[in-house]
N, C-alpha and C positions, 0 to 999 in steps of 0.2 A: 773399647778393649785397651787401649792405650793408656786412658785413667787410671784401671783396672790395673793394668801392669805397675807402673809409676804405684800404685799403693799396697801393693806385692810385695815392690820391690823396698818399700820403706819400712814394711811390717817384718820383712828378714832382716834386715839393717836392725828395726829397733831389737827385736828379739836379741841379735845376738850381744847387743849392748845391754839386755838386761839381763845373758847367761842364759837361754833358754833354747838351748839345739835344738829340739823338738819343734819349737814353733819355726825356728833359722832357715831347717827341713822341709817342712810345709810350703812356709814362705816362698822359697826356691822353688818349688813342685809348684806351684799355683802361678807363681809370674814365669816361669815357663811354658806351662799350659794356657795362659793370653799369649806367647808368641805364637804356640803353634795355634790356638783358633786364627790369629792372627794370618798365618800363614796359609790356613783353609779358604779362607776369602780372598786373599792375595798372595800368588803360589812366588811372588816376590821377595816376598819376605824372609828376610835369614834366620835362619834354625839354627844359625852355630852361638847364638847368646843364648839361647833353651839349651842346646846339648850341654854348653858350661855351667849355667844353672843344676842341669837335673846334676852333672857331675858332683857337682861341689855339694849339694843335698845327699846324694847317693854315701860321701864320704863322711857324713856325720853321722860318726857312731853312735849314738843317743837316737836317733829316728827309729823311730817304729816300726813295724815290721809292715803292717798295713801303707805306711808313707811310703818304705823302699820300694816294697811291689807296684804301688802306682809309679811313681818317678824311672824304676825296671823298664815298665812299660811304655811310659810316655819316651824315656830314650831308645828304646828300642825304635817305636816309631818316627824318632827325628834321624836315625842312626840310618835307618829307610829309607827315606828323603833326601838326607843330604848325600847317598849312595847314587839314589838316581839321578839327583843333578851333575854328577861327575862322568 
């Protein structure tokens, strides 16, 4: 999951250097969902790199309507989470 993340995280990186929000969007939605699997296995694990991920995806207006509603979702679920840790 960790590799997984790490090439998440480099596919938003290249995206937004080659102008392409849509993938940027993506990108962020997927390497946050390897933290939260991540965090299913080990309730260790911080969610607050996922919640600035999904954020920072949520706020590219170019994403898709199908990306928003997942990325919606998936912080809704970290938004959960990092509720009940406090």
């Amino acid at each position: 999951l960790v590799a997984a993340l790490q090439y998440y995280l480099e596919y938003a990186r290249q995206a937004e250097g080659l102008g392409s929000p849509v993938r940027v969007a993506w990108g962020k939605n997927n390497a946050a969902y390897m933290i939260i699997k991540m965090h299913r296995l080990d309730p260790t694990v911080d969610l607050a790199p996922a919640r600035k991920l999904l954020e920072e995806g949520l706020a590219v207006a170019e994403a898709t309507e199908d990306c928003k509603r997942i990325m919606a979702m998936n912080l809704e679920y970290v938004k959960g989470c990092l509720r009940s840790q406090n």
